[in-house]
C-alpha positions in Angstrom: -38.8 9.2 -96.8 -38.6 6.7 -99.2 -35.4 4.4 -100.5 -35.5 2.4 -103.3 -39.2 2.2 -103.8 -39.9 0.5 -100.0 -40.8 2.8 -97.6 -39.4 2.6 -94.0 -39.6 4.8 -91.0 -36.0 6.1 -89.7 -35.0 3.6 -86.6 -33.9 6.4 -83.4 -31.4 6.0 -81.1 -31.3 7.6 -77.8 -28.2 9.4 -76.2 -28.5 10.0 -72.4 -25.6 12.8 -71.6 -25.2 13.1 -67.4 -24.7 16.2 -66.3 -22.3 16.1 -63.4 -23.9 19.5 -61.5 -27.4 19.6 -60.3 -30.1 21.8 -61.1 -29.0 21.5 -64.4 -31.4 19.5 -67.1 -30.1 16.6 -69.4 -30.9 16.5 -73.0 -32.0 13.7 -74.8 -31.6 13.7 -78.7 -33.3 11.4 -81.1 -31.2 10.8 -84.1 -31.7 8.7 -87.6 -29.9 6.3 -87.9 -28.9 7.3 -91.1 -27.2 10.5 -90.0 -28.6 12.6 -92.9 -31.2 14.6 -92.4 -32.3 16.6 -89.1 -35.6 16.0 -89.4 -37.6 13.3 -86.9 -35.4 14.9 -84.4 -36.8 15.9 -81.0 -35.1 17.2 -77.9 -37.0 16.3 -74.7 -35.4 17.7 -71.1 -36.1 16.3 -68.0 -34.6 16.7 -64.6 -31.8 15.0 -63.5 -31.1 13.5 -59.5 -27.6 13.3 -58.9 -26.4 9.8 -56.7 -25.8 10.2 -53.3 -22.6 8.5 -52.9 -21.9 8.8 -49.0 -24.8 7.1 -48.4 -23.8 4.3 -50.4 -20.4 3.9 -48.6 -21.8 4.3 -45.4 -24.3 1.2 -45.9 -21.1 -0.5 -47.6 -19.4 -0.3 -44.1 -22.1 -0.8 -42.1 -22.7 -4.3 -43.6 -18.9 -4.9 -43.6 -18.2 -4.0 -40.0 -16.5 -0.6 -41.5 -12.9 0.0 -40.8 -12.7 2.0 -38.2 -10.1 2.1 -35.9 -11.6 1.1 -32.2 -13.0 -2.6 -34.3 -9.1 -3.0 -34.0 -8.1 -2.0 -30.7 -5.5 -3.6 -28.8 -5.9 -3.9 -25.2 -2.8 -1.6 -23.7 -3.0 -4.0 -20.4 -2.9 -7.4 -22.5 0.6 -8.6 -21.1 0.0 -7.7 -17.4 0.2 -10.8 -15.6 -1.8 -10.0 -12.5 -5.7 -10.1 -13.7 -6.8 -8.3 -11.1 -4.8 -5.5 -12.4 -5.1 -6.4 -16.0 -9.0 -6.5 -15.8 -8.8 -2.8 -14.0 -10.1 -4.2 -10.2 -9.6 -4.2 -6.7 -8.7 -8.0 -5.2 -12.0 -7.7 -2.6 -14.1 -7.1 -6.0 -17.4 -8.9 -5.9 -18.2 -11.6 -8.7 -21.0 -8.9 -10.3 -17.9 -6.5 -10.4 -15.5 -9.1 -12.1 -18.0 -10.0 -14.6 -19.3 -6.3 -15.3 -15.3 -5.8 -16.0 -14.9 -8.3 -18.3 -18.0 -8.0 -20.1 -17.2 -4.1 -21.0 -13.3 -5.1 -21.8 -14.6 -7.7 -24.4 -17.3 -5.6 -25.8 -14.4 -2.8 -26.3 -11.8 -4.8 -27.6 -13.9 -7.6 -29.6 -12.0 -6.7 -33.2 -8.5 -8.0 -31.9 -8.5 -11.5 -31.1 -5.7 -11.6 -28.5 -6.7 -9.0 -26.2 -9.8 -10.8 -26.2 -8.2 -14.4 -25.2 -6.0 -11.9 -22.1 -9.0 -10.3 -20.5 -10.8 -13.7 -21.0 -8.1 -15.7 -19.2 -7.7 -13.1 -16.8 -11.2 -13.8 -15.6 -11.1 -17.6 -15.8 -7.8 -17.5 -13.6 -9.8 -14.9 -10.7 -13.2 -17.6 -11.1 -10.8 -20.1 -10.2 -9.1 -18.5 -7.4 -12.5 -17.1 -5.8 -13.6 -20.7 -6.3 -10.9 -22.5 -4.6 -11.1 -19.9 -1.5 -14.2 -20.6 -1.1 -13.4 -24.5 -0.8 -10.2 -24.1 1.1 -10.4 -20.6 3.2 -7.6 -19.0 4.6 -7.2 -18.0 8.2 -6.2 -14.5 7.7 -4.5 -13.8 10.9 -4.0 -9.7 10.6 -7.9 -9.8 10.6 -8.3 -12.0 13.4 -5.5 -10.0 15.3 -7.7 -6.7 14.5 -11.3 -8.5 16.0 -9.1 -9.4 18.6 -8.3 -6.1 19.5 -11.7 -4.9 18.8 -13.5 -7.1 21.2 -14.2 -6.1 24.7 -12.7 -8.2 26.7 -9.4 -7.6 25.6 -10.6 -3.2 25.3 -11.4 -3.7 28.9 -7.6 -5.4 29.4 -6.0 -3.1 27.7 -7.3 -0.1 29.4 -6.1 -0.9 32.5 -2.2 -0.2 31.2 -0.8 2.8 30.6 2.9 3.6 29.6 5.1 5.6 32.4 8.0 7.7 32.3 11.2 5.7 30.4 12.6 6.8 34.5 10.3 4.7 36.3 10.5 2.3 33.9 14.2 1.4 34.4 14.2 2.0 38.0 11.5 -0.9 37.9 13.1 -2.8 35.6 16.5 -2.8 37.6 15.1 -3.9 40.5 13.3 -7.2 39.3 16.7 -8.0 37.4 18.6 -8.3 40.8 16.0 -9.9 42.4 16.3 -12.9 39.3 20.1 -12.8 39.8 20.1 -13.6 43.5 17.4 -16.1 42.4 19.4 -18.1 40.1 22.9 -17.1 42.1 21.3 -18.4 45.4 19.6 -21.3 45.1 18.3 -22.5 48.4 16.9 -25.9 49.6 13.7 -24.5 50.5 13.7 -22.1 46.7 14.2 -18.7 46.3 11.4 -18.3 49.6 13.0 -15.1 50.2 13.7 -13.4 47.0 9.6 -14.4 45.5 8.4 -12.5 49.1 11.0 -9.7 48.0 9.2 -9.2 44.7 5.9 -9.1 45.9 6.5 -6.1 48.1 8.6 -4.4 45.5 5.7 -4.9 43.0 3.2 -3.5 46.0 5.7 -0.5 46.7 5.8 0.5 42.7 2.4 0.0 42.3 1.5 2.7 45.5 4.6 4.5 43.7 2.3 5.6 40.9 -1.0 5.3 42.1 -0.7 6.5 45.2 -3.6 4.5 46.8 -2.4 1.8 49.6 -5.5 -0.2 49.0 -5.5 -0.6 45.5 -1.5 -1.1 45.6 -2.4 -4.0 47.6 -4.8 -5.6 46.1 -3.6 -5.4 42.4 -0.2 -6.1 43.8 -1.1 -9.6 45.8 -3.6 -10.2 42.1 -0.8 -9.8 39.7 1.2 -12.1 42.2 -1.0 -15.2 42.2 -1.5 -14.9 38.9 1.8 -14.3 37.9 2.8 -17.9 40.3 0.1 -19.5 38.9 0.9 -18.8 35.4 4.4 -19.7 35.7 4.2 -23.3 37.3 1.6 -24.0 34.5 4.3 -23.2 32.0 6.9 -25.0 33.3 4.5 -27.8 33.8 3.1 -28.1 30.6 4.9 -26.2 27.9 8.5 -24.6 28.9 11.0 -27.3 29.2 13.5 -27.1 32.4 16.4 -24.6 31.9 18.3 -24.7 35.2 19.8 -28.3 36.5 19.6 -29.3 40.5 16.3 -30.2 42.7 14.7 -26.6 42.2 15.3 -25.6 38.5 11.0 -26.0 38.6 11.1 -23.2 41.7 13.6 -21.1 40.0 12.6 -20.8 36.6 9.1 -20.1 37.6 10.2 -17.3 40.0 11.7 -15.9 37.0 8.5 -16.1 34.8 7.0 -14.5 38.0 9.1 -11.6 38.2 8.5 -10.6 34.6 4.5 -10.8 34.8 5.1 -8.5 38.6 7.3 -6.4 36.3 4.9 -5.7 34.0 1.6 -5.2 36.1 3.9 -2.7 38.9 5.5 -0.9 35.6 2.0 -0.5 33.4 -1.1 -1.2 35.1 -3.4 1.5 36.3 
């Protein structure tokens, strides 16, 4: 084609048209620039890929940290104020337990900052506490009450008493009450001689009452005496102060401390 004597090739401009289904081919049209004529016009087809957009958003919020809703999660225990109970754990946990607590409450709850200054401060405060028991331990006196128990000297104490009938218990009890009255009531110059000899053989006569043996009432009976005397002057010695006034408030009082300890053994022992 020729214009104006100089001859010059027709300049082509492409048009790319997307189709929006797939399987479906694109056309591409060369067209002169000059809009003319129709020839030094070609139509070539070739196959079009459609975008995959999900993948797209996906990597989007993978290098955003996304915007799901567990990256924001508050922690539903963040205003409890015990941290053993905010951190989910039994007081006797072990260090490895504490640690494995906070360590999955912080990897759960990293996307909101102050749940993740409570469960830390709930950790630093039981660090602290386990470190300053370990400096300064506490005498836990329920537990030593339990060994106590447990051990076998006192096992082997306590076996040997056994609770009667409420009966004999008040006909026992009766009797060493009237024995302390005529103590205190009756003061003599050579103390209550009479009414201490009194209680032994009511202890003796209790103790046969419900064993039924002459020899072991006896011999637990005259036992539980001497070391029911000897236990009482040591207490008025050295720890109880004198109750009663006069020249044998030391006699009386421990007659009294007597009579409870013969009390006890003729009522309970075995």
């Amino acid at each position: 084609m020729a214009t104006s004597g100089v001859a010059a090739s027709p300049i082509k401009y492409c048009l790319q048209l997307p189709v929006q289904c797939p399987g479906l081919r694109e056309k591409r049209v060369s067209v002169s620039n000059l809009g003319r004529s129709r020839s030094h016009c070609t139509v070539s087809t070739q196959k079009y890929h459609p975008r995959r957009m999900p993948l797209v958003k996906c990597a989007m919020e993978a290098s955003f940290g996304g915007s799901t809703d567990d990256s924001a999660a508050i922690f539903p225990r963040i205003n409890v104020k015990d941290p053993y109970k905010r951190l989910g754990i039994n007081i006797e946990a072990s260090e490895d337990e504490i640690q494995a607590a906070r360590n999955f409450l912080i990897q759960r709850y990293a996307g909101h900052k102050p749940s993740v200054d409570a469960i830390e401060a709930a950790h630093d405060k039981i660090i602290m506490q386990k470190f300053y028991d370990r400096k300064n331990p506490k005498i836990d006196v329920k537990k030593k009450v339990r060994e106590m128990k447990q051990s076998r000297v006192v096992q082997a104490v306590t076996s040997r008493f056994r609770t009667p009938a409420t009966k004999f218990i008040v006909k026992t009890s009766i009797a060493f009450i009237v024995l302390g009255a005529l103590t205190v009531l009756f003061p003599t110059e050579e103390g209550p001689t009479l009414q201490v000899a009194i209680s032994l053989i009511t202890a003796m006569y209790f103790i046969h009452d419900r064993l039924k043996n002459k020899l072991r009432a006896f011999l637990y009976g005259a036992g539980a005496f001497i070391f029911s005397w000897l236990l009482g002057t040591f207490l008025m010695v050295s720890v109880v102060p004198p109750i009663f006034k006069g020249p044998r408030s030391l006699e009386v009082t421990t007659s009294l401390i007597t009579y409870v300890l013969l009390w006890v053994s003729s009522t309970y022992l075995i």
